[in-house]
SEMARTOR-529832 format. One record per residue (C-alpha): residue number from 1; residue in three letters; x negated, y, z. Coordinates in steps of 0.001 Angstrom, whole numbers, plus 524288, in hexadecimal, padded with zeros to 5 digits. Layout:
% residues N
SITE/NUM/ALA/X/Y/Z
...
//
This chain:
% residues 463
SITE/1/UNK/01C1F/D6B43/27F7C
SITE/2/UNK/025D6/D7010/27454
SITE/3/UNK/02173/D7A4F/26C09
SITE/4/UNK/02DC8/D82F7/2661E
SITE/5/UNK/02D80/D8D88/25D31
SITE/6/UNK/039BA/D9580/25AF9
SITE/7/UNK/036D8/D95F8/24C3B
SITE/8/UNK/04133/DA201/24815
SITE/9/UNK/04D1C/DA6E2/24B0A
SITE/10/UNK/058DD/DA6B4/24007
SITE/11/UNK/0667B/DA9C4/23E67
SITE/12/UNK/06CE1/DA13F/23307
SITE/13/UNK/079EB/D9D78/22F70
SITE/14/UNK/07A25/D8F79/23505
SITE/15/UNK/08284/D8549/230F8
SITE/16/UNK/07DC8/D8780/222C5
SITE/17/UNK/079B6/D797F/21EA3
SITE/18/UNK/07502/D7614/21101
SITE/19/UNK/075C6/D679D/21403
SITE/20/UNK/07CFF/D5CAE/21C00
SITE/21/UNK/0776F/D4DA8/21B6B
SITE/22/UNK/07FE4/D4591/2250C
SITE/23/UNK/078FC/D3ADD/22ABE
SITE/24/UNK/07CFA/D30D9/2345B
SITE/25/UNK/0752D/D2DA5/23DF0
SITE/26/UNK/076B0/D21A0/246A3
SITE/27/UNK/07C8B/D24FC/2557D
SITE/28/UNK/080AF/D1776/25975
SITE/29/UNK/0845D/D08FD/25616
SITE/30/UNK/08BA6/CFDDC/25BFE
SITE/31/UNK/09957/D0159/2589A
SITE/32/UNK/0A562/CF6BB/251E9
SITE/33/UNK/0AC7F/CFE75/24705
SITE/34/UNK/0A95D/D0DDC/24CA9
SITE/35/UNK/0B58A/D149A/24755
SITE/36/UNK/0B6F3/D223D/24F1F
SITE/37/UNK/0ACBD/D2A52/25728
SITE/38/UNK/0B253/D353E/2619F
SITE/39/UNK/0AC6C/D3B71/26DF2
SITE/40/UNK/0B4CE/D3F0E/27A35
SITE/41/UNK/0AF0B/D4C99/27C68
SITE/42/UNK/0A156/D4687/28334
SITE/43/UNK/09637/D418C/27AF7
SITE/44/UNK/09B41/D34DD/27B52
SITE/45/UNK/09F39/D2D98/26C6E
SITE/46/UNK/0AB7A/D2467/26CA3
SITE/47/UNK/0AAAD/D1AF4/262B0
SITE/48/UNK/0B76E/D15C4/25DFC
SITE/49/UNK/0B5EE/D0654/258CC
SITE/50/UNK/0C1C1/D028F/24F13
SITE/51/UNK/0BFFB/CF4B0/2562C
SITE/52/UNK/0C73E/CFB15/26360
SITE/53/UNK/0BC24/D00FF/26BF8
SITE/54/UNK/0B600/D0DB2/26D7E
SITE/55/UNK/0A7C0/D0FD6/27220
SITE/56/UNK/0A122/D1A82/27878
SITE/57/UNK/094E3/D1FBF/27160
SITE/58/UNK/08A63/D2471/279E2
SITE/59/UNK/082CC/D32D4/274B0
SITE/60/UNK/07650/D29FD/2754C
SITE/61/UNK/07C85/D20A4/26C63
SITE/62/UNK/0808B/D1444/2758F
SITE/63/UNK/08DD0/D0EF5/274B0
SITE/64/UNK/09551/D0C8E/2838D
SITE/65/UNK/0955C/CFC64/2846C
SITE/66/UNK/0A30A/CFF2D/28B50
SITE/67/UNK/0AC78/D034D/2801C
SITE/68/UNK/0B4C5/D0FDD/2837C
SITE/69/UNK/0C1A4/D0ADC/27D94
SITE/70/UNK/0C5A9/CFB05/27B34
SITE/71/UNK/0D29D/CFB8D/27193
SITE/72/UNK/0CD61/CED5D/26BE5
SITE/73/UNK/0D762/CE746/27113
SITE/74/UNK/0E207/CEF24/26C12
SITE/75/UNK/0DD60/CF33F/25EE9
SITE/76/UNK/0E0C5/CEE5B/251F0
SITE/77/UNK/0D654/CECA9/24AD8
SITE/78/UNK/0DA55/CE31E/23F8A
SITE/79/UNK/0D823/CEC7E/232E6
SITE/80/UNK/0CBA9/CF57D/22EB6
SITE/81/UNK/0D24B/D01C0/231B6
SITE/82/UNK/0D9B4/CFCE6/23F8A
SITE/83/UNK/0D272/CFE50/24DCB
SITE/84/UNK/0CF3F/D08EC/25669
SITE/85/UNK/0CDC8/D1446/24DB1
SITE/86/UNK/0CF29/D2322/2561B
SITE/87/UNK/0CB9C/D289A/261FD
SITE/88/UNK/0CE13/D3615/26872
SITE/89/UNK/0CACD/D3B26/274A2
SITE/90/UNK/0D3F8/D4487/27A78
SITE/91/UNK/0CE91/D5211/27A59
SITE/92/UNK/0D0E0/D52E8/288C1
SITE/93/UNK/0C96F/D4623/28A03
SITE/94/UNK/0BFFA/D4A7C/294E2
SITE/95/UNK/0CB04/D4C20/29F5C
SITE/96/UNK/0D5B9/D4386/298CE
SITE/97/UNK/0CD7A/D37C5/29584
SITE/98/UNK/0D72C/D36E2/2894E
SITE/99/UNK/0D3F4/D3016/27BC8
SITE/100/UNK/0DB63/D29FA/27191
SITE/101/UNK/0DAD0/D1F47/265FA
SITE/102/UNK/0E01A/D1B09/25A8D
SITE/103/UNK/0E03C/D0DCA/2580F
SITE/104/UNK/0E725/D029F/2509C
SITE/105/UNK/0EF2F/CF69C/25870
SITE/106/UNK/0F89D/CECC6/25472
SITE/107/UNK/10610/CEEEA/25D0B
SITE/108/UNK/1106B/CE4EA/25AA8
SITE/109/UNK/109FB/CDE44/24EED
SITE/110/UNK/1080C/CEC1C/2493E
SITE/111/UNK/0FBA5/CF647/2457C
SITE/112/UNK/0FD81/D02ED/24BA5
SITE/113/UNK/0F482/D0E24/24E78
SITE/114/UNK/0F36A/D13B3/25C40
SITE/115/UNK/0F01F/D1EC0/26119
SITE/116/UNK/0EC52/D1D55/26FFA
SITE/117/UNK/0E767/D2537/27CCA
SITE/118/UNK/0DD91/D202F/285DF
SITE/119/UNK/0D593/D2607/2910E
SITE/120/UNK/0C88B/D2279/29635
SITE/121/UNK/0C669/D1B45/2A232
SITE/122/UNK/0BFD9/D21B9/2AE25
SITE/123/UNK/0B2FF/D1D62/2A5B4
SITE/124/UNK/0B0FB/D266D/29A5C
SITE/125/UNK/0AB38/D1B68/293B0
SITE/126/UNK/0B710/D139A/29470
SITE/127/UNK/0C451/D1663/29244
SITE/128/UNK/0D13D/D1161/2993F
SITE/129/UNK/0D764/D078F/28F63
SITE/130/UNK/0E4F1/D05A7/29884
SITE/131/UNK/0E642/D14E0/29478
SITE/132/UNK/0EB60/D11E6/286FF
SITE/133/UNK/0F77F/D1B77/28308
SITE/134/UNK/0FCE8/D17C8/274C7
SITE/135/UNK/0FEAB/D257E/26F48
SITE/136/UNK/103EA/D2081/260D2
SITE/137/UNK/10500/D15C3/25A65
SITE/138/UNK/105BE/D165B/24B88
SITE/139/UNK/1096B/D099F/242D9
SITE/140/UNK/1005D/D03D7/2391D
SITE/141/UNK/105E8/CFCAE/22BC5
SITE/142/UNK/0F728/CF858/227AE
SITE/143/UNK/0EA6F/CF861/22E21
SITE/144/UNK/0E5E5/D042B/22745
SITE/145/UNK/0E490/D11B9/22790
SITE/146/UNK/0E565/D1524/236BE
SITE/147/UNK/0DFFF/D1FFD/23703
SITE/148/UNK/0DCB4/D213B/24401
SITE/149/UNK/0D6AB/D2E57/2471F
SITE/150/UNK/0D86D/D35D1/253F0
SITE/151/UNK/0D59B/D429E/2573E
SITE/152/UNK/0D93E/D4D72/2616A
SITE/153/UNK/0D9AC/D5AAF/258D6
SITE/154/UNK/0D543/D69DF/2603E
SITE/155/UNK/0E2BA/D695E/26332
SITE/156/UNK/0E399/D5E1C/26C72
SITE/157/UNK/0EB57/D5416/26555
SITE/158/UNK/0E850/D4793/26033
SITE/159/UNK/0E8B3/D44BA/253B3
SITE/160/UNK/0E983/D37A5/24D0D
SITE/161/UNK/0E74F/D335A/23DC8
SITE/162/UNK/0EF11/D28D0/2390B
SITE/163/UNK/0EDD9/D20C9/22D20
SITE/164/UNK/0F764/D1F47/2221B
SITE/165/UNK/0FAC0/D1252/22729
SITE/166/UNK/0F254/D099F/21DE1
SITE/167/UNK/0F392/D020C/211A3
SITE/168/UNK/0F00C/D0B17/206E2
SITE/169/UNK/0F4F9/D168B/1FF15
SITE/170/UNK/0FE87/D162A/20C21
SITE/171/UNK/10979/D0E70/2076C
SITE/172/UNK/112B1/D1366/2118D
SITE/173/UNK/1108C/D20E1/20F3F
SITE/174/UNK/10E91/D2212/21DCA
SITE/175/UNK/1052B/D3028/21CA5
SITE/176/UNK/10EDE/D398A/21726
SITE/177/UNK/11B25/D3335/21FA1
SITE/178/UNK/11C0F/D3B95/22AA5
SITE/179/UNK/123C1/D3152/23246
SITE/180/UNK/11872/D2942/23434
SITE/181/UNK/10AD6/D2C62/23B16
SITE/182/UNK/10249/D25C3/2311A
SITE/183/UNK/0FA65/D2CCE/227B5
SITE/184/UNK/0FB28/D36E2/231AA
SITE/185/UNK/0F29E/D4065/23C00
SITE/186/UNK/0FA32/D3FA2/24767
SITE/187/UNK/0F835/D4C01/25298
SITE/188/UNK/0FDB8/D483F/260D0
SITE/189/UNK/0FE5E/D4E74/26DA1
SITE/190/UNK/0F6E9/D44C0/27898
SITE/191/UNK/0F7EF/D4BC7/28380
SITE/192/UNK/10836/D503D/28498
SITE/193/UNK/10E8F/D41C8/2807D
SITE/194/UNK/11C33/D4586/27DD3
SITE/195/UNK/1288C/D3D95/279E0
SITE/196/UNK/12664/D30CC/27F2B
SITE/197/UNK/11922/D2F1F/27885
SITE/198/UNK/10B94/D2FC6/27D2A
SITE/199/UNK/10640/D3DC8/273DC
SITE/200/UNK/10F2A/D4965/2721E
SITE/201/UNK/10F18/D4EFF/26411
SITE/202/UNK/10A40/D5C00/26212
SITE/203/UNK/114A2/D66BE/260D8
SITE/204/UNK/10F4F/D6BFF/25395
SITE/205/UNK/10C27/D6022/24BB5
SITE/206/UNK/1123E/D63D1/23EFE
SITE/207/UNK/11C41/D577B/23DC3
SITE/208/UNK/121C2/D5B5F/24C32
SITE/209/UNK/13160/D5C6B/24ADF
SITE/210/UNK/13117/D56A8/23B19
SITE/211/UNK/13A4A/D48F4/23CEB
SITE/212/UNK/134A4/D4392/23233
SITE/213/UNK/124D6/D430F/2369B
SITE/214/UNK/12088/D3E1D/24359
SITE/215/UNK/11B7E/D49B8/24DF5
SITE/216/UNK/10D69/D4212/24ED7
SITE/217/UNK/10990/D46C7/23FD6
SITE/218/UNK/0FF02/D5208/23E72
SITE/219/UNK/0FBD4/D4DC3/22EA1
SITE/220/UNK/0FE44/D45C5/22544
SITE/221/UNK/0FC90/D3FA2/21848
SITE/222/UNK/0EDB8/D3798/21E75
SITE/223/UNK/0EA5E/D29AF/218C8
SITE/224/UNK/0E103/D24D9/2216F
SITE/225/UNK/0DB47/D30A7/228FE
SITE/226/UNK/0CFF0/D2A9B/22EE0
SITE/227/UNK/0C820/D33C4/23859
SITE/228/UNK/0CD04/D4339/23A70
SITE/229/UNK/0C781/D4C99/24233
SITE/230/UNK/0C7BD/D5A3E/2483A
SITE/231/UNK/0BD6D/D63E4/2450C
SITE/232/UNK/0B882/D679D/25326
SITE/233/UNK/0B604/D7781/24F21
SITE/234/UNK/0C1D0/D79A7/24777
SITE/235/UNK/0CE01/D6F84/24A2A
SITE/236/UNK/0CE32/D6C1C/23C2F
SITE/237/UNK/0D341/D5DFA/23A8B
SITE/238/UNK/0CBAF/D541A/23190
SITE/239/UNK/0D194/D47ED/22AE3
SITE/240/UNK/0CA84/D3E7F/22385
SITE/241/UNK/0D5A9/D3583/21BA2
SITE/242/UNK/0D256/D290D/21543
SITE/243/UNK/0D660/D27D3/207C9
SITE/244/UNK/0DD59/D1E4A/1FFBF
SITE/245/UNK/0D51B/D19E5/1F35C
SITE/246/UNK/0CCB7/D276A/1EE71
SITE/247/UNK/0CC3A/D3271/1F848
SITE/248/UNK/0C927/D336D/2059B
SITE/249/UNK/0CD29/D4370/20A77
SITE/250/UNK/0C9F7/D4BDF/21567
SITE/251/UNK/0D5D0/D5517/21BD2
SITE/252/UNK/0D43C/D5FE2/223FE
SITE/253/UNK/0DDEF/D6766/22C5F
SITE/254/UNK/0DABF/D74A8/2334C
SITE/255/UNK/0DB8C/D73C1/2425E
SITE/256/UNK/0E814/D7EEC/23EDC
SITE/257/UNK/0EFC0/D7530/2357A
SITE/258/UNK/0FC6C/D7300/23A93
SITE/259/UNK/0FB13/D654E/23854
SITE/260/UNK/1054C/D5F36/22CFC
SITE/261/UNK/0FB33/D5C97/22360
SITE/262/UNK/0FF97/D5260/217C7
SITE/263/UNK/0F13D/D4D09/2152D
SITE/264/UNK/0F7D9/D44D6/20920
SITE/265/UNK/0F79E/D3770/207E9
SITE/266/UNK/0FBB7/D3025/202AB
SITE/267/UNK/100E1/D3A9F/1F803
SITE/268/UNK/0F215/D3E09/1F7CA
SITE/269/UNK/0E508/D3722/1FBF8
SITE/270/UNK/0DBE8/D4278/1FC0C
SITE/271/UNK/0E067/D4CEF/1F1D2
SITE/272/UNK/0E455/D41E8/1E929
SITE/273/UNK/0F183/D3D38/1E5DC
SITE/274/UNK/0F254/D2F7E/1EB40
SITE/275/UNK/100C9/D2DCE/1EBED
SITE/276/UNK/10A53/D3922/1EA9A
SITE/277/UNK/117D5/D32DB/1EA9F
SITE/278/UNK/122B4/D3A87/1F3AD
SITE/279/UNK/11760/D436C/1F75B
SITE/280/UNK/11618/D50E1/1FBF2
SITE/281/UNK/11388/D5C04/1F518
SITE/282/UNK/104DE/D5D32/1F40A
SITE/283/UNK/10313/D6B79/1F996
SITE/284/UNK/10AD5/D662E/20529
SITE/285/UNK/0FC89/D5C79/20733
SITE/286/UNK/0F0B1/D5F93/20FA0
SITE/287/UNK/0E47D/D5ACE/205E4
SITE/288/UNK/0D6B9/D5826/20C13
SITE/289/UNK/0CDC5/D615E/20B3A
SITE/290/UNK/0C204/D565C/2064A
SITE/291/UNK/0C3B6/D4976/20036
SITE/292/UNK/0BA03/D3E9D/1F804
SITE/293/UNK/0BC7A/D3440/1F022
SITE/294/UNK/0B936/D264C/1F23F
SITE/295/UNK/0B00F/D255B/1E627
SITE/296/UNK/0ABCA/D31F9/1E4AA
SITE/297/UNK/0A074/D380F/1EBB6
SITE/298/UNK/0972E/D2E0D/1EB69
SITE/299/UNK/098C7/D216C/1F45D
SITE/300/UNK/0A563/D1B5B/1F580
SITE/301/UNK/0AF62/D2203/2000B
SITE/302/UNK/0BD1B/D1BBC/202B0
SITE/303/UNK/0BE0F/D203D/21260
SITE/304/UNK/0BC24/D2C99/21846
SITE/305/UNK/0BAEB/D2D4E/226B3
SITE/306/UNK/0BD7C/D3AC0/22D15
SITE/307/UNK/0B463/D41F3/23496
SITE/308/UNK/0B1AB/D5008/23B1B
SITE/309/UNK/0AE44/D5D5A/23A3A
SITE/310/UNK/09E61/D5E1E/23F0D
SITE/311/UNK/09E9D/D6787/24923
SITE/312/UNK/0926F/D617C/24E8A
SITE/313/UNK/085FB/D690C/25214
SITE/314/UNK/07C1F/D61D9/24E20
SITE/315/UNK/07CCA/D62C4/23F93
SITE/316/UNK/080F8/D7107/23B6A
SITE/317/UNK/0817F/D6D17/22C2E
SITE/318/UNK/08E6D/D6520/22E93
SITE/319/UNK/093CC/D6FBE/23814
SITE/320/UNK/0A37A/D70CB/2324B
SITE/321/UNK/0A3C4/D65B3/227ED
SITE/322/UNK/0AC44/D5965/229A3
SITE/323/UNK/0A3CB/D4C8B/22C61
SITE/324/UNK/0AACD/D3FD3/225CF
SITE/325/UNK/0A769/D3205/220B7
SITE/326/UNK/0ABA4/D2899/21681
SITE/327/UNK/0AD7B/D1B02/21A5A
SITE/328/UNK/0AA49/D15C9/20D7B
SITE/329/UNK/09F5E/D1CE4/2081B
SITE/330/UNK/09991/D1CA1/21875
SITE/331/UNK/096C9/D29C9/213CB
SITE/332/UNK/09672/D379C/21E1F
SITE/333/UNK/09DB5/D42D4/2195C
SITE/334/UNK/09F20/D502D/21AC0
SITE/335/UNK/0AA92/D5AF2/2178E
SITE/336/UNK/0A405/D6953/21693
SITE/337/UNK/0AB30/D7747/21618
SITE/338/UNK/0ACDE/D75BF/207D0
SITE/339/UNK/0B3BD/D690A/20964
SITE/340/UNK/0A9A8/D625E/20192
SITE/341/UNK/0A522/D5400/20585
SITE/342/UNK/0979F/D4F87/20865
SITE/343/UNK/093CD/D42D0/20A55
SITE/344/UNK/08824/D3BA6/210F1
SITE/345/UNK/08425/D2DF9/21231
SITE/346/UNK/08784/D241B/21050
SITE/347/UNK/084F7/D1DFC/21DE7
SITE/348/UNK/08812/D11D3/22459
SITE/349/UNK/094BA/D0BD3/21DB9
SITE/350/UNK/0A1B4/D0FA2/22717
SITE/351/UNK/0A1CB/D1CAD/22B1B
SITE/352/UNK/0B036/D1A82/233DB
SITE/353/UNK/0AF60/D276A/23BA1
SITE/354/UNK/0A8A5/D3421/240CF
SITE/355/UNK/0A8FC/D3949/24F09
SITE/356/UNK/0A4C1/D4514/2564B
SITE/357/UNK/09BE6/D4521/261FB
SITE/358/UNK/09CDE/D4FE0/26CA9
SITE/359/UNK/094B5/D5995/26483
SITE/360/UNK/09E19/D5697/258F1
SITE/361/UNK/091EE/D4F13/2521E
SITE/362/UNK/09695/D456A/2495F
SITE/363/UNK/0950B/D3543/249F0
SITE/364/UNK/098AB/D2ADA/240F4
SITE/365/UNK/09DAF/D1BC7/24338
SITE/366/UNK/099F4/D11D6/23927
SITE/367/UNK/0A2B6/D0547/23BF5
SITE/368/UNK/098B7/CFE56/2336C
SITE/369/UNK/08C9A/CFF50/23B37
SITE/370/UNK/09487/D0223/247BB
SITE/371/UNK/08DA1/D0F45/249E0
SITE/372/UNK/08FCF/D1D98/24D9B
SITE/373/UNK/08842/D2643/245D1
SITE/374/UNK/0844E/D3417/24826
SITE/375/UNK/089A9/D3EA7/23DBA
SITE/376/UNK/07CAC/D4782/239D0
SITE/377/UNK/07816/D51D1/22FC8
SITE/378/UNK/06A35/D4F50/22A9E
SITE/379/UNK/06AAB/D5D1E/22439
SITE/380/UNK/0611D/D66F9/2287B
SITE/381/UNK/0642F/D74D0/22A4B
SITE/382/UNK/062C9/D7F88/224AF
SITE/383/UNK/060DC/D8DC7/2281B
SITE/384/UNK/06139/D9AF0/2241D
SITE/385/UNK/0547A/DA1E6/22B61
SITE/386/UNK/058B1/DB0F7/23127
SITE/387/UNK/04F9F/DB7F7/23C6B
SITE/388/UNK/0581E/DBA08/248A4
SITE/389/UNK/050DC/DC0BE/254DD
SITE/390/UNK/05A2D/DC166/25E7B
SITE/391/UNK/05959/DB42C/2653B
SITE/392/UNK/04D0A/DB133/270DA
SITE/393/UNK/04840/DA36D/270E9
SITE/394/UNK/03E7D/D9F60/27CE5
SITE/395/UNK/03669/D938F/27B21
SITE/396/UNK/03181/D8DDD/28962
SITE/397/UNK/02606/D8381/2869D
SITE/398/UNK/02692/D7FA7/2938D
SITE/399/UNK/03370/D7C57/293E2
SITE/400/UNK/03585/D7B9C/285BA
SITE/401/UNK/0415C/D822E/285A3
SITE/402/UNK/04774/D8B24/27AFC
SITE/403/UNK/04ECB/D979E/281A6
SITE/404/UNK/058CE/DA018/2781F
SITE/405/UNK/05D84/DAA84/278C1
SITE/406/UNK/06841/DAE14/26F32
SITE/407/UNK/06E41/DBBDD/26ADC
SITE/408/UNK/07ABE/DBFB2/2701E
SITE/409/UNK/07F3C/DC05E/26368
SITE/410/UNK/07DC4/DB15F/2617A
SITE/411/UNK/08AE9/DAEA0/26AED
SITE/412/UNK/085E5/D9F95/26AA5
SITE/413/UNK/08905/D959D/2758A
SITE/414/UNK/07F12/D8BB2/270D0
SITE/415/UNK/07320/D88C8/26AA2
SITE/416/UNK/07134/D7A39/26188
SITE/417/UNK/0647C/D74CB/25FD1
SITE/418/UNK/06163/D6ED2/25288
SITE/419/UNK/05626/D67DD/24CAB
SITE/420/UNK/0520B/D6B52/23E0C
SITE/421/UNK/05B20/D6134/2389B
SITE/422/UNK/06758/D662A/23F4A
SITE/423/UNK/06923/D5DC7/24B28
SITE/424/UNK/06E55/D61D1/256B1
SITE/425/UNK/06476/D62DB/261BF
SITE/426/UNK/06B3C/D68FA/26E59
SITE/427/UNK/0746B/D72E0/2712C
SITE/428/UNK/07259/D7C4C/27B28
SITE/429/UNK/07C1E/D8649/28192
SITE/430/UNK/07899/D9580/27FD9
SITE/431/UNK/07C98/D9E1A/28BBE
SITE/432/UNK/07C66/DAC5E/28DFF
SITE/433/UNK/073CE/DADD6/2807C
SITE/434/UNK/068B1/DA31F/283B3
SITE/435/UNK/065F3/D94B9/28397
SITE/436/UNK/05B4E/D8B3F/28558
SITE/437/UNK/057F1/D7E3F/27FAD
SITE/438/UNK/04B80/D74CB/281E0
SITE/439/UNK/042FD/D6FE3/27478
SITE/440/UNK/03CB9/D6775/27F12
SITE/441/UNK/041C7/D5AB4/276BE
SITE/442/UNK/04145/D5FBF/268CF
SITE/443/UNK/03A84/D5A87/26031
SITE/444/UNK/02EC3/D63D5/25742
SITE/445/UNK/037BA/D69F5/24D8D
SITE/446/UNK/040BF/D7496/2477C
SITE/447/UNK/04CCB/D75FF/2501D
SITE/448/UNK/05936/D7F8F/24DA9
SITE/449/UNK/060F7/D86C6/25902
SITE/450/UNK/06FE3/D8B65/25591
SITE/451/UNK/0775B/D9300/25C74
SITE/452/UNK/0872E/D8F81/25BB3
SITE/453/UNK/08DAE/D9A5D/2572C
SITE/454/UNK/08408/DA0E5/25116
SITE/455/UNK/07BBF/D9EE1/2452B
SITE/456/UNK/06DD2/DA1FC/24B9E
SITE/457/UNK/0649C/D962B/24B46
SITE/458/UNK/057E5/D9648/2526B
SITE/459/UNK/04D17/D8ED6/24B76
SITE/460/UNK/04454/D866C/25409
SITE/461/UNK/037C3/D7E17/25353
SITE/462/UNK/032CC/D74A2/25D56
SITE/463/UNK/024BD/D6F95/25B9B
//
């Protein structure tokens, strides 16, 4: 029979960490070349290969033998930075069966990037491949910089990153001509086509009605912006850009912005001149709000790869800071409020993505061992002790259940379980002022109870 103790009851100001230590912590293995990680709204992992196929990742760590998508056959896959690269599931998914991809092909002897819809069979597992709509197709002078990137923003449009075009120091000067879509992020309307094509474009992107830009263009002025993201509380958009020869830069753009945004290359790589012929003013620029160097800050870095905003529950500490990697270095990263870089690691060599599960917990692929990794903290926390009387807690032996019974004051919908170290245990739902939660299966130890939306913790041991 459990014994529990309800040790004290405290108010503190949670959230407060002193510390962050990312770890990663194996999840899975058995993958070809891993290069993006998304979930479709169920607690399901998609796992996008660059070879052409993407795999379903089981919550208990197997791997579907069937894959859910086969492009192999229509992929080109000739150059390190070609292949199935993006994957977005329409946010509608669950009654639309809707998803799209960007890949690379060859049509008529030529490299081009397309951006495709799909839906899934009548077997969520597997999904129709006669459905294939070409959405765009972009052409590609080298097999470089692609991009790749897809994401549907808390508006409901896709949105698409494309590379500069390749080569280096972008010889065309592709980014800041807005009569191409390279170097570009791209916003498009999927659900009202319009015009003869298979998307509408979005009444107030901010190159609508301008003859000299295309209608598809959101920003501009991106080198290689490999991995963006939305940050699921807020809207704010995310881009991690590859850089040329010295600094790699992170952008941000409030979920308000107008779109329009000149990020600057190839006038600038980072907040460094790189090559400012028949540029624009500078105050006319959008600058990132972090950046690193390739030789400073310890190991070697030459490749950033974009990540997210941890809105996760299971690790408070990184609550609100912006989770990225370094291909080079295979080290984790993290923005904070300050804009100041941490890094971690390093870890196995490759880091190519990050994804977010259902519960917005984060996961890493590693091309090089073929393996999805699990994004945690390894930080304890830390709290700030205050006597509170006005919550009941109930401890059953015979049932070993914990009753609660929370203040009105408290206005909280549910109550998170932690262990000592910070790890999510179990969430349970708080009605009319009272929940209930088993410590049948916990282990002897110090646990932590949370409410959301409030800062009182109750303080728990199990022996």
């Amino acid at each position: 029979m459990k014994v529990f103790t309800l040790l004290l009851l405290c108010s503190f100001s949670f959230l407060q960490a002193q510390n962050i230590d990312i770890d990663l912590e194996l999840f899975a293995a058995g993958f070809e070349n891993p290069v993006e990680i998304k979930n479709a709204g169920d607690n399901r992992l998609f796992i996008v290969q660059q070879g052409g196929l993407i795999r379903i990742l089981n919550t208990d760590g197997s791997i579907n033998e069937d894959p859910f998508l086969d492009l192999t056959n229509i992929i080109t896959d000739q150059g390190f930075e070609q292949g199935l690269l993006g994957l977005a599931f329409h946010p509608n998914y669950t009654n639309n069966g809707e998803f799209f991809v960007n890949y690379t092909e060859t049509l008529n002897g030529d490299d081009v990037t397309t951006i495709a819809r799909f839906t899934v069979s009548d077997n969520q597992d597997i999904a129709n491949l006669n459905s294939l709509t070409k959405l765009i197709t972009i052409p590609q002078p080298f097999s470089n910089h692609n991009g790749g990137c897809l994401q549907f923003g808390p508006d409901g449009f896709l949105y698409i990153s494309s590379g500069d075009g390749g080569s280096g120091g972008d010889p065309g000067n592709r980014s800041q001509n807005l009569g191409t879509l390279l170097g570009k992020l791209l916003r498009i309307d999927v659900d009202n086509p319009e015009g003869g094509l298979n998307y509408g474009i979005p009444d107030d992107n901010p190159f609508v009605g301008n003859p000299d830009a295309l209608d598809e263009i959101w920003a501009y002025g991106l080198r290689n912006p490999w991995k963006f993201s939305f940050d699921s509380e807020n809207g704010d958009l995310w881009i991690g850009d590859v850089g040329q020869g010295e600094v790699e830069e992170i952008n941000r753009a409030s979920q308000t912005s107008p779109g329009g945004e000149n990020y600057g290359w190839r006038c600038y790589e980072g907040s460094q001149i790189f090559n400012n012929a028949n540029c624009p003013d500078e105050d006319t620029l959008t600058f990132p709000i972090a950046e690193y160097t390739h030789s400073g800050n310890g190991a070697f870095k030459c490749s950033i790869t974009g990540g997210y905003v941890y809105r996760g529950r299971a690790y408070p500490n990184m609550v609100g800071t912006y989770v990225f990697a370094d291909y080079c270095s295979s080290e984790m990263a993290i923005v904070d409020n300050t804009n100041t870089i941490s890094y971690f690691g390093p870890f196995d060599a490759g880091i190519t993505s990050l994804g977010e599960d259902i519960n917005s917990e984060l996961y890493a692929a590693i091309p090089g061992t073929g393996s999805i990794y699990r994004v945690v903290d390894n930080s304890v926390l830390s709290t700030e002790e205050n006597q509170l009387d006005d919550f009941q807690v109930f401890y059953n032996s015979t049932t070993s259940m914990v009753d609660v019974f929370f203040p009105a004051f408290a206005k909280a919908e549910q109550l998170n379980l932690y262990d000592i170290s910070g790890k999510l245990i179990q969430n349970v739902p708080i009605q009319n002022n009272r929940t209930s939660f088993s410590v049948a299966q916990l282990s002897s130890g110090i646990y932590i109870a949370t409410m959301s939306s409030s800062p009182q913790i109750i303080k728990l041991i199990v022996h």
